[in-house]
Backbone as numpy.savetxt, mean C-alpha at the origin, in Angstrom:
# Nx Ny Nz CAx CAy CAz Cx Cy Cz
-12.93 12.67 7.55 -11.56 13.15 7.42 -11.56 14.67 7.45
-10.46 15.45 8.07 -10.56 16.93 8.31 -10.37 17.04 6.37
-11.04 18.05 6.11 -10.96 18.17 4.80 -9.84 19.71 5.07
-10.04 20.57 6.17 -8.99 21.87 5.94 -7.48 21.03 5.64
-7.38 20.13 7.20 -6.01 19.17 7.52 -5.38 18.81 5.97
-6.17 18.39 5.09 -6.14 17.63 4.17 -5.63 18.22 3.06
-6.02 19.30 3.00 -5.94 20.09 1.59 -4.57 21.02 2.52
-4.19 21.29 3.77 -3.21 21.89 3.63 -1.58 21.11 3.69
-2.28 19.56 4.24 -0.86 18.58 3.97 -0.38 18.96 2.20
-1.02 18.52 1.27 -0.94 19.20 0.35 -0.43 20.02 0.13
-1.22 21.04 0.29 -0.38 23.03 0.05 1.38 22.93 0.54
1.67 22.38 1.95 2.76 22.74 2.05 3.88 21.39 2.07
3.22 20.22 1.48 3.72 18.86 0.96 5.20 18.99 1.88
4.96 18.12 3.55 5.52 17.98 4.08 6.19 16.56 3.79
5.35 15.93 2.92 5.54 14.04 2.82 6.61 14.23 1.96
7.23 15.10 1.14 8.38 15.56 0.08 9.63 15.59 1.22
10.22 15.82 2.67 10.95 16.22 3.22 10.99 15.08 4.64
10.33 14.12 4.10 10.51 12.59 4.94 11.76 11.75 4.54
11.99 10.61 5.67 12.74 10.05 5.81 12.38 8.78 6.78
12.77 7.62 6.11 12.86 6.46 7.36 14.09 5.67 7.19
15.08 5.71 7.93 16.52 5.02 8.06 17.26 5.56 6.93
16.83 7.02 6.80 17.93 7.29 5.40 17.64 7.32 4.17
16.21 6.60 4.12 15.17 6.72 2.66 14.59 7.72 2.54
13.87 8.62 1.55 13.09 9.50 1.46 11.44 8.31 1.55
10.70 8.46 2.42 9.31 7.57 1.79 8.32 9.11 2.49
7.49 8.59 1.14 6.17 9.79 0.73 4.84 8.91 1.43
4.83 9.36 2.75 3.62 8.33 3.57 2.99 9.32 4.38
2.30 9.36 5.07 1.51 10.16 6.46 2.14 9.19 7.56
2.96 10.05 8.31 3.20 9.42 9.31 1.84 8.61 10.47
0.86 9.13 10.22 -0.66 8.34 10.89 -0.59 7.26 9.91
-1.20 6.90 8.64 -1.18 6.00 7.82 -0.18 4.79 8.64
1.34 5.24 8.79 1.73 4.38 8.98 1.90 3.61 10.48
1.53 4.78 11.24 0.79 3.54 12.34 -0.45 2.84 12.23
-0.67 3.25 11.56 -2.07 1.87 10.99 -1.28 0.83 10.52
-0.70 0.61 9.24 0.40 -0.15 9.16 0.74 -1.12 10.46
1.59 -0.60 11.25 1.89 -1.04 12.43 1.13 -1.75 13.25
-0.07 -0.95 13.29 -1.06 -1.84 14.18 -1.70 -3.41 13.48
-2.07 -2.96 12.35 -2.82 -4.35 11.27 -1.60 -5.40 11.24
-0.15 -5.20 10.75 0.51 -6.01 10.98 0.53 -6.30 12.45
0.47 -6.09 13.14 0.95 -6.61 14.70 -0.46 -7.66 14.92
-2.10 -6.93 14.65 -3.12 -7.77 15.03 -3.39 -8.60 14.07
-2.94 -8.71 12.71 -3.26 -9.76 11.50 -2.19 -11.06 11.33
-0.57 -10.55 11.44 0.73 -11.66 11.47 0.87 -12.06 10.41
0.77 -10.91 9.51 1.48 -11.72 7.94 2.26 -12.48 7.91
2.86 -13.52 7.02 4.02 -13.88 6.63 4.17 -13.17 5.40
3.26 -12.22 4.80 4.11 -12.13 3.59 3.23 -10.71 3.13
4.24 -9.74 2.75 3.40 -8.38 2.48 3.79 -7.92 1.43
3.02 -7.89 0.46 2.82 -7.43 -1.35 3.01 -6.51 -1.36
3.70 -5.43 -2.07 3.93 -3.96 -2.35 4.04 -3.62 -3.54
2.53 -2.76 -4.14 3.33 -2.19 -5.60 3.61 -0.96 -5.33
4.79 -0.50 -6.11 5.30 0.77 -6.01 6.16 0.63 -5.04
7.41 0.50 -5.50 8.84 0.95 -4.37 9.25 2.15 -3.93
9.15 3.19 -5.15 9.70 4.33 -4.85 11.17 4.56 -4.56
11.77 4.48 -2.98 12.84 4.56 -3.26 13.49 3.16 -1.97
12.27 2.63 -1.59 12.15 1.32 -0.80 12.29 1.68 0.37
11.97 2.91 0.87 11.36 3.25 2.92 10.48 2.56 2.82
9.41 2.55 2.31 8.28 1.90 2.86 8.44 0.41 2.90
8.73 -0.12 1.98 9.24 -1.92 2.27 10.22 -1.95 3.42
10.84 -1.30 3.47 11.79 -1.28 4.84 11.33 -0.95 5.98
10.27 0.02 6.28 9.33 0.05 7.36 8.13 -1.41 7.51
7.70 -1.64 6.55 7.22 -3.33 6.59 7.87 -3.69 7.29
9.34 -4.07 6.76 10.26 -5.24 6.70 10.61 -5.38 8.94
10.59 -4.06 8.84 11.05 -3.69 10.25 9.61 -3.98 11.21
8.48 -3.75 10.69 7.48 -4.38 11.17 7.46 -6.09 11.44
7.15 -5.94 10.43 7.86 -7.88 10.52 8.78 -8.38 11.63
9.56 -7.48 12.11 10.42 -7.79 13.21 9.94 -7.51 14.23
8.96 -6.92 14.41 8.22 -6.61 15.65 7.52 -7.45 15.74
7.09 -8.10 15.37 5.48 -9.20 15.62 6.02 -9.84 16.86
4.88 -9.88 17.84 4.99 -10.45 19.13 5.27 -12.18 19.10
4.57 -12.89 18.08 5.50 -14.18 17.77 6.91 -13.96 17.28
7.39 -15.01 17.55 9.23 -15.07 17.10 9.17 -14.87 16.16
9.64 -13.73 15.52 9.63 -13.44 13.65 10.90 -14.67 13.74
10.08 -15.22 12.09 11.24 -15.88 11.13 11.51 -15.58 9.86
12.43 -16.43 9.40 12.80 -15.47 7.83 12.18 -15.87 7.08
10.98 -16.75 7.08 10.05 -16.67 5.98 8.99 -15.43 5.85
8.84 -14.77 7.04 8.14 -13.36 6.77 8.74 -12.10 6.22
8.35 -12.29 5.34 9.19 -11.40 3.83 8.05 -10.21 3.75
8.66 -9.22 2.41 8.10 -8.32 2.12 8.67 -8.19 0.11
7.79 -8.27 -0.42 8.04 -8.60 -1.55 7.22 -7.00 -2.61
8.68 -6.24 -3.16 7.82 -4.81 -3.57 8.30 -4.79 -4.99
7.03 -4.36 -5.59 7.47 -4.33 -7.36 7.34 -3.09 -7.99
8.44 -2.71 -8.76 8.22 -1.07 -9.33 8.78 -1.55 -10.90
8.05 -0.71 -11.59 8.55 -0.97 -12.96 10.09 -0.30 -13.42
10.32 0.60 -12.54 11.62 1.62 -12.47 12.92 0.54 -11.99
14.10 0.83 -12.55 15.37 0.67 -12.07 16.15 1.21 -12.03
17.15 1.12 -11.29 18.64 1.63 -11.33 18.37 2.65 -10.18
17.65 2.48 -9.20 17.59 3.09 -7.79 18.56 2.46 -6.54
18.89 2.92 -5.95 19.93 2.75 -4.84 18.70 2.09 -3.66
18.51 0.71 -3.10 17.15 0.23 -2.48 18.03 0.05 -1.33
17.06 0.13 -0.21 17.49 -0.65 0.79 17.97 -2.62 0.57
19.11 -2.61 1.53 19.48 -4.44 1.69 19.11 -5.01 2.50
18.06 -5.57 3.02 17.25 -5.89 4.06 16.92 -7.43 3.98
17.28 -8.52 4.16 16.97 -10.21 4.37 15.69 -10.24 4.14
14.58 -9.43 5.00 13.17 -10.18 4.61 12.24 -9.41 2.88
13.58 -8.72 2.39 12.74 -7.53 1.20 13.27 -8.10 -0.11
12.07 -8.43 -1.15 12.80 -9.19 -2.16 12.24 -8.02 -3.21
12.91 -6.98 -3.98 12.82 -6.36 -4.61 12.34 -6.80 -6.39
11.57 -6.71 -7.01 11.32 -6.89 -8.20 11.11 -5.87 -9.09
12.34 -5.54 -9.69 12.34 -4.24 -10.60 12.36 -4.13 -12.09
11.78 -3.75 -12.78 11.49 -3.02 -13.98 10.49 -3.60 -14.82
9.76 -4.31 -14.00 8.61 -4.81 -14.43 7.15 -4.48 -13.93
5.94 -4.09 -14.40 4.77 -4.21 -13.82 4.21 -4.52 -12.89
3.44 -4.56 -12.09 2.50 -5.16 -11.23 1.66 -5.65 -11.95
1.22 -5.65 -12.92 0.18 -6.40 -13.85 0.54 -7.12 -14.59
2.04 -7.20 -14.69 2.36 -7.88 -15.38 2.70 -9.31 -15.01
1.69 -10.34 -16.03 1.46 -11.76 -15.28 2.81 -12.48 -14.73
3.93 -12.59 -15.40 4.83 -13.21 -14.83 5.46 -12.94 -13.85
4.97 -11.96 -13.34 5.72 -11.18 -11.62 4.31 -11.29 -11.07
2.72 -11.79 -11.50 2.36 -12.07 -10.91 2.02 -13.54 -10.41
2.66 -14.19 -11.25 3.08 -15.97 -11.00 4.36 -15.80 -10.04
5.29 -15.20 -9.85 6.14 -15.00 -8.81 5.65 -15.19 -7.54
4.89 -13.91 -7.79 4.23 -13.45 -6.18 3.26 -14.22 -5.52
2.28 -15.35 -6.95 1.64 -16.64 -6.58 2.42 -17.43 -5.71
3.54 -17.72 -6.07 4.46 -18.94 -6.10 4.66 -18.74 -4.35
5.45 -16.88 -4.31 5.87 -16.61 -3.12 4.69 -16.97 -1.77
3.27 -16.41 -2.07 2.13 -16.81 -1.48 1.45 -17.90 -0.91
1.95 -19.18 -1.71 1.54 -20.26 -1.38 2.27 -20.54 0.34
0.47 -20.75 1.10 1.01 -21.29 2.57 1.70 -20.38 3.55
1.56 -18.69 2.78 1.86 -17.80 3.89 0.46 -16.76 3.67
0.17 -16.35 4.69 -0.59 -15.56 5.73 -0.31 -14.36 4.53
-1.14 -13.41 3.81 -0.73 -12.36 2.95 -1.51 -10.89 2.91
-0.59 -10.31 3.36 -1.54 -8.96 3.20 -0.89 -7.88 1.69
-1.39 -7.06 1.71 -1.32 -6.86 -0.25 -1.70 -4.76 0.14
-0.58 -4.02 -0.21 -0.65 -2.96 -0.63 -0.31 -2.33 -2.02
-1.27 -1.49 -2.16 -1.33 -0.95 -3.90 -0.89 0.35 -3.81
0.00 1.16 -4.38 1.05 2.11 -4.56 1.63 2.28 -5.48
1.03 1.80 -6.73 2.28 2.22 -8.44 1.27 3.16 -8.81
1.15 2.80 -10.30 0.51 3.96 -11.00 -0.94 4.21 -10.36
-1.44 5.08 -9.85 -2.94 5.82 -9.53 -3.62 5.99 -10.59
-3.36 5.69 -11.58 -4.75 5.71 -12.72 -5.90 4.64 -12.42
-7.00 5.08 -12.67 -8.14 4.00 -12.35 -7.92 2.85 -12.76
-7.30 2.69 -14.06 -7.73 1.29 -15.21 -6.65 0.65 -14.28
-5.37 1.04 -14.22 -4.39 0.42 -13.72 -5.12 -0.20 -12.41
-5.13 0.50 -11.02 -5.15 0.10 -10.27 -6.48 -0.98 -9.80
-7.36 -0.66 -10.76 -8.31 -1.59 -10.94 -8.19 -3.44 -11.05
-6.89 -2.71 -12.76 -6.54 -4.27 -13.02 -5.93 -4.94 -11.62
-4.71 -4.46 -10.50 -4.41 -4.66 -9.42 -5.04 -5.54 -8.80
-6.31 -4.53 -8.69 -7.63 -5.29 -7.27 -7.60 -7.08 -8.21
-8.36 -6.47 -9.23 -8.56 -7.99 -9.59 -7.20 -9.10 -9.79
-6.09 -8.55 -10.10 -5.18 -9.87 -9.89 -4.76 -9.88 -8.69
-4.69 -8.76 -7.71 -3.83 -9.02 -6.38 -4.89 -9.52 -5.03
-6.37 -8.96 -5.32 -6.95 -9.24 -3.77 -7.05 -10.66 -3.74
-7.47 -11.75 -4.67 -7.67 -12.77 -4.63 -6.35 -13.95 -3.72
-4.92 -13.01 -3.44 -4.13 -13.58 -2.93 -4.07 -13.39 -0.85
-5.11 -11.88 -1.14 -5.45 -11.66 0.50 -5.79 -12.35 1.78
-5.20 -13.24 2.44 -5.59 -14.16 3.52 -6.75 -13.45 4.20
-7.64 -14.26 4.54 -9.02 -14.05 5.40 -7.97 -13.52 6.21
-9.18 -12.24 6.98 -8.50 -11.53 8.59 -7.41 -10.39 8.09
-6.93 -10.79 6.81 -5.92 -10.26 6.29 -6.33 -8.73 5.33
-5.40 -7.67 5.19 -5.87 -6.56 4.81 -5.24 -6.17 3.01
-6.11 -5.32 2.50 -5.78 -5.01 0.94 -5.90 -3.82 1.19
-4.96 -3.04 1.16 -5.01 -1.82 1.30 -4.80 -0.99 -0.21
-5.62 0.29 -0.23 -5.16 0.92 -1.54 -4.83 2.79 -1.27
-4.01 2.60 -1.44 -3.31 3.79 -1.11 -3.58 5.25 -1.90
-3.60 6.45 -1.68 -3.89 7.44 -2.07 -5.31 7.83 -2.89
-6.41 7.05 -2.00 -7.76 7.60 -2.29 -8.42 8.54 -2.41
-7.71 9.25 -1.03 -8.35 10.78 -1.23 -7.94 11.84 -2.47
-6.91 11.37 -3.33 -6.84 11.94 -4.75 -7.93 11.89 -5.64
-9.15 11.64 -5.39 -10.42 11.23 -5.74 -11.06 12.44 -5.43
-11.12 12.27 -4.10 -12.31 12.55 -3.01 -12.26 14.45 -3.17
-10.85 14.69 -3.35 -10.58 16.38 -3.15 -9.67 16.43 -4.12
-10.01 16.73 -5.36 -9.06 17.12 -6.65 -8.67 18.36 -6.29
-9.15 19.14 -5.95 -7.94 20.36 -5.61 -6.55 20.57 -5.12
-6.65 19.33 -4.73 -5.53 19.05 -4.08 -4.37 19.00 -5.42
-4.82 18.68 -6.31 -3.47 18.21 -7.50 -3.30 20.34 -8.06
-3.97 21.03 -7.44 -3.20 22.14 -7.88 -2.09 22.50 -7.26
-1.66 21.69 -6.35 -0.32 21.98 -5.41 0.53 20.97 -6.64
0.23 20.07 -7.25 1.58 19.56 -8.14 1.61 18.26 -7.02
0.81 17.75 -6.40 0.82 16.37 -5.81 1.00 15.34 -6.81
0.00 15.13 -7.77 -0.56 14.10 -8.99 -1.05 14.88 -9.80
-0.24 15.78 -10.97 -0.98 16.65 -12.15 -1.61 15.95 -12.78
-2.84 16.91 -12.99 -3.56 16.16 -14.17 -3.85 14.99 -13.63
-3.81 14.17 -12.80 -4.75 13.07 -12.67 -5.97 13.43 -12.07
-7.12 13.03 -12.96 -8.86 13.21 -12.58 -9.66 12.30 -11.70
-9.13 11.35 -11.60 -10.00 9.72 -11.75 -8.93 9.14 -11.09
-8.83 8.77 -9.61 -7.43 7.59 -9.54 -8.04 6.53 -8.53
-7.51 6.08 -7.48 -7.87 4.45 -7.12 -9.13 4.54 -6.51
-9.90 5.90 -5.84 -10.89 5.52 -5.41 -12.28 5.17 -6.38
-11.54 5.86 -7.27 -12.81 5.19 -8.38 -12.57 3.84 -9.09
-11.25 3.41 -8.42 -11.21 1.95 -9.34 -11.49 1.10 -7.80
-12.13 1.64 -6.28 -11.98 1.00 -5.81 -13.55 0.32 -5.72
-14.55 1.65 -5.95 -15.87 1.94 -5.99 -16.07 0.88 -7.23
-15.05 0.78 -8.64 -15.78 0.10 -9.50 -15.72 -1.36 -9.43
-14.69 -1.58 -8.64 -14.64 -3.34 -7.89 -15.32 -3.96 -6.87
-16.01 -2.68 -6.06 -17.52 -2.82 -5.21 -16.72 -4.39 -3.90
-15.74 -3.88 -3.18 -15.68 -4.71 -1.98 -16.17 -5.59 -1.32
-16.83 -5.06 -1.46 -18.30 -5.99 -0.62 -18.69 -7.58 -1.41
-18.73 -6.89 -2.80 -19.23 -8.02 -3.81 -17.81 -9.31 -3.98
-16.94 -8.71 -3.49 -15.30 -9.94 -3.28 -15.14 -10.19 -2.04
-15.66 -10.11 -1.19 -15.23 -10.73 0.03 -14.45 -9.52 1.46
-14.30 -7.99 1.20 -13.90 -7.24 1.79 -14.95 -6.43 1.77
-14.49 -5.61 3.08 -15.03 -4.75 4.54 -14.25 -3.70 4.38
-14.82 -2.53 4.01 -13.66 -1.18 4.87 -14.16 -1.16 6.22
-12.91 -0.87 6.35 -12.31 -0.79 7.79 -12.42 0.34 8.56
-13.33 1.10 8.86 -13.80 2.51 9.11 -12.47 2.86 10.34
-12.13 1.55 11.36 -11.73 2.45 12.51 -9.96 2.42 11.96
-9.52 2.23 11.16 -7.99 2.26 10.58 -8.07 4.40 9.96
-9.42 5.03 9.85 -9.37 6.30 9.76 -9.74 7.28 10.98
-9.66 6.77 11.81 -9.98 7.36 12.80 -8.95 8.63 13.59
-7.87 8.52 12.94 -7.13 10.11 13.43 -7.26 11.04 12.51
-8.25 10.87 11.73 -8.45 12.40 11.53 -8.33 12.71 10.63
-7.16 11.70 9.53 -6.79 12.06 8.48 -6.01 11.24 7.90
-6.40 10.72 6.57 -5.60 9.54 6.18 -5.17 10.04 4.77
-4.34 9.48 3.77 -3.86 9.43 2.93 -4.61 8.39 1.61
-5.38 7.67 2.62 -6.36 6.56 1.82 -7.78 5.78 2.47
-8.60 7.34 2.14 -9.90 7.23 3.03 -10.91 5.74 2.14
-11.17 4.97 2.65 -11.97 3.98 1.85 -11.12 3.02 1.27
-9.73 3.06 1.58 -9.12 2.26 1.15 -8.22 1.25 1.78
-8.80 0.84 3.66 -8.51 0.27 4.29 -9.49 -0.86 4.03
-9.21 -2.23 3.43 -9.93 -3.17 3.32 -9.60 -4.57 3.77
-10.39 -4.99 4.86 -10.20 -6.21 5.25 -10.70 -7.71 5.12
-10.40 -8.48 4.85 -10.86 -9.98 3.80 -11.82 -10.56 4.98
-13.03 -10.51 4.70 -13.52 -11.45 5.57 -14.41 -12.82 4.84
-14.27 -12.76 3.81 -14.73 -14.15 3.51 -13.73 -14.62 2.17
């Protein structure tokens, strides 16, 4: 990954002055043609999201979902959980919003069981970046990952280049998902990083493209 590229997305935090259909979403526009591509070559029926934010990014899913070269139907959903409410979300048919509750928290994760059963599932992690948290994640959410299918964990390189939090990205956080991704050891559950999903140069979540192969 360009480490200058990296540390100056940062410095002049262009991801603060985004937009998709009218949402503010905080993404790398590269990141999210990866996105694009894994959904198009994997065919979810069903894509896990923690962390809504202000719901661009479930709405860029959701709009993915409509692209798939099979006849999208309305069982290919996008299902995003933020512990926050009283946000103005996108209204979108395939986006089932779950608000003011956890991602760890078991009864939204018996939901998202329930929703899972007999669809195709890919699973992105995006709430709190503390290690312990996103740790607990891996272990309740990858186990729902369809073989072929991807677990992605978002904002790794907050790890990799702490300097970066002197721009006011993530204060004060020391320790965030790439060390809870290192302490769940991939390999030992059934996932592969995905080396060629980093290949422009610069990602938002180096090591944290993971694909289910057993």
């Amino acid at each position: 990954m360009n480490r200058s590229f990296s540390r100056q997305w940062y410095a002049d935090q262009p991801y603060l002055d985004m937009e998709y259909r009218g949402f503010p979403i905080v993404k790398c526009p590269l990141d999210l043609h990866v996105y694009h591509e894994l959904i198009q070559q994997t065919q979810p029926d069903l894509i896990v999201e923690t962390g809504t934010f202000s719901g661009a990014s479930a709405l860029y899913l959701a709009d993915q979902l409509d692209l798939l070269d099979e006849p999208p139907h309305e069982d290919q959903i996008v299902v995003s959980i933020d512990i926050e409410t009283g946000r103005e979300l996108p209204d979108d048919p395939r986006i089932e919003f779950i608000a003011g509750r956890s991602s760890t928290d078991l009864r939204v994760l018996e939901l998202v069981k329930e929703l899972a059963r007999g669809r195709r599932v890919m699973v992105i992690l995006d709430s709190d970046h503390s290690t312990e948290h996103v740790l607990r994640e891996l272990v309740l959410y990858a186990p729902l990952v369809s073989a072929g299918c991807y677990l992605i964990v978002e904002d790794t390189n907050t790890d990799a280049y702490h300097g970066m939090y002197v721009t006011g990205y993530i204060d004060g956080l020391k320790a965030g998902p790439a060390e809870a991704v290192k302490a769940w050891q991939p390999k030992n559950r059934g996932f592969e990083h995905d080396a060629r999903c980093e290949r422009f140069l610069f990602t938002q979540n180096p090591g944290g493209y993971l694909r289910r192969v057993r």
